[in-house]
C-alpha positions in Angstrom: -28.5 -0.7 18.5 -26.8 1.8 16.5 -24.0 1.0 13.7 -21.2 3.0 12.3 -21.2 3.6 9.4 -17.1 2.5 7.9 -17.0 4.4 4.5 -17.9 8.1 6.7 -15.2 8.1 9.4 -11.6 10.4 7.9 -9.1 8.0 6.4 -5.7 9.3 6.0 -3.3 7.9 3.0 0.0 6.7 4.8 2.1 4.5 4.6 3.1 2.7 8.0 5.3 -0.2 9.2 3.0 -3.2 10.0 3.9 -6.1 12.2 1.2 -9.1 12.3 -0.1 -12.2 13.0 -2.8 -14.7 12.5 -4.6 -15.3 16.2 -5.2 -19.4 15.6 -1.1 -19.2 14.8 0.7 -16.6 17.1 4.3 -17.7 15.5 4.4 -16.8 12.5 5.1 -12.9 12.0 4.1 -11.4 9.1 5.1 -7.8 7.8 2.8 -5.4 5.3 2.9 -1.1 5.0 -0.6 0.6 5.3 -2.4 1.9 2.5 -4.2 4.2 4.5 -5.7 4.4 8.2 -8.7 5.1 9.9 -9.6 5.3 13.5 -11.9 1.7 12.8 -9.4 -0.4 10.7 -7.0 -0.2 7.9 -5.6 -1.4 3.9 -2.3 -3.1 4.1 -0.4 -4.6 1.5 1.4 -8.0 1.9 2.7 -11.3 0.3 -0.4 -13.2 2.7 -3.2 -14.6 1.7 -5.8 -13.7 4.3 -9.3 -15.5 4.1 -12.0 -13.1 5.2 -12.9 -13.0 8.7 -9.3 -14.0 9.4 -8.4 -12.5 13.1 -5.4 -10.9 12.9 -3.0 -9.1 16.0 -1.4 -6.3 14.5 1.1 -4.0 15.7 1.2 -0.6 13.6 4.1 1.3 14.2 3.7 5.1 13.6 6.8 7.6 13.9 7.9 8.7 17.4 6.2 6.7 19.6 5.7 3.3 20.8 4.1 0.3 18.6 0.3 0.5 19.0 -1.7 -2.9 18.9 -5.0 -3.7 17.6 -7.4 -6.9 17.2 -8.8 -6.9 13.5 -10.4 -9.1 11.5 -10.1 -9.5 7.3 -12.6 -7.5 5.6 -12.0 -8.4 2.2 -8.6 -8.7 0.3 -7.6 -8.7 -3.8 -4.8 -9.2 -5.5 -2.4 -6.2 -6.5 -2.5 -5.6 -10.3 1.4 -4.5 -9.9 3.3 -8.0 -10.2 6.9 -6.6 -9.1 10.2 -8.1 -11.0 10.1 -11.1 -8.9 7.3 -12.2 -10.1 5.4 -12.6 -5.8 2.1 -11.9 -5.4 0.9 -9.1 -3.9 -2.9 -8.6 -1.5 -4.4 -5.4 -0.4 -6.2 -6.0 2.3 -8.7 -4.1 4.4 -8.7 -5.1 8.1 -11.3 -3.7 10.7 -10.7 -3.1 14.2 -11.9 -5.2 16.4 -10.5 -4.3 20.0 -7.3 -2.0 20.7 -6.5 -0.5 24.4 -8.3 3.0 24.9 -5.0 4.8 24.4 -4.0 3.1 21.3 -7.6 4.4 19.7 -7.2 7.8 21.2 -3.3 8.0 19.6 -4.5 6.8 16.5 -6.9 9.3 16.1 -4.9 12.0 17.3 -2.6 11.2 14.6 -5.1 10.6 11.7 -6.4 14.3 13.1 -2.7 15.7 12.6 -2.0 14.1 9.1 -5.7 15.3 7.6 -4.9 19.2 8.8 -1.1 19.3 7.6 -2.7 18.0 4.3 -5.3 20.8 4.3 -2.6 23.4 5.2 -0.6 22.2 2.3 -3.5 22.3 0.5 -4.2 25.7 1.0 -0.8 26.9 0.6 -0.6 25.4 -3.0 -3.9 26.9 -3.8 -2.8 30.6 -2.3 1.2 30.0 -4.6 -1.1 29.7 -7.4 -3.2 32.4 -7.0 -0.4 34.6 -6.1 1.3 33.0 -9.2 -2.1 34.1 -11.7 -2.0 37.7 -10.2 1.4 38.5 -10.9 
């Protein structure tokens, strides 16, 4: 049996809208934003703390389309150095997919794709202002 190998597949540093909750308690909603994003899981940041292997439905809720839901389960989680004003604690948390509908992986990917190559373009533009820049 094969494995995949997390650390290799493209993540893409955004910042979504997250909706979740724990599976054993399917009442109580929960809300973090995404760190970043991969087609195989996720690192959210909340005000929850998660015990590893924690199953968790989430709903991620990327720009112009519907909400997309995934199964995941807590990876690991630590607590964020940044103690905001208020003095609440903060978790990263990285959450792997579990199970998620074959169009909800497809759509993920599809925008993970679209986010890494308008990075690169940008990218490249930056790089071509500066050399037009040094050659003037």
């Amino acid at each position: 049996m094969s494995t995949i190998e997390y650390r290799k597949l493209f993540r893409a540093d955004i910042v979504l809208n997250l909706r979740y909750h724990i599976k054993s308690a399917p009442l109580i909603e929960y809300k973090a934003l995404s760190k970043n994003l991969s087609a195989t899981g996720l690192q959210m940041i909340g005000d929850k703390l998660l015990d590893k292997e924690t199953i968790l439905e989430l709903e991620i809720i990327l720009p112009n389309t519907k909400p997309l839901y995934f199964l995941g389960s807590v990876v690991w989680q630590i607590k964020c150095d940044y103690t905001p004003p208020s003095k609440k604690n903060y978790y990263s948390t990285r959450v792997r997919f579990l199970h998620a509908s074959s169009k909800d992986v497809i759509i993920i990917s599809d925008f993970i794709t679209n986010i890494l190559k308008q990075c690169a373009a940008d990218r490249e533009k930056e790089i071509i202002d500066s050399l037009e820049k040094a050659n003037s």
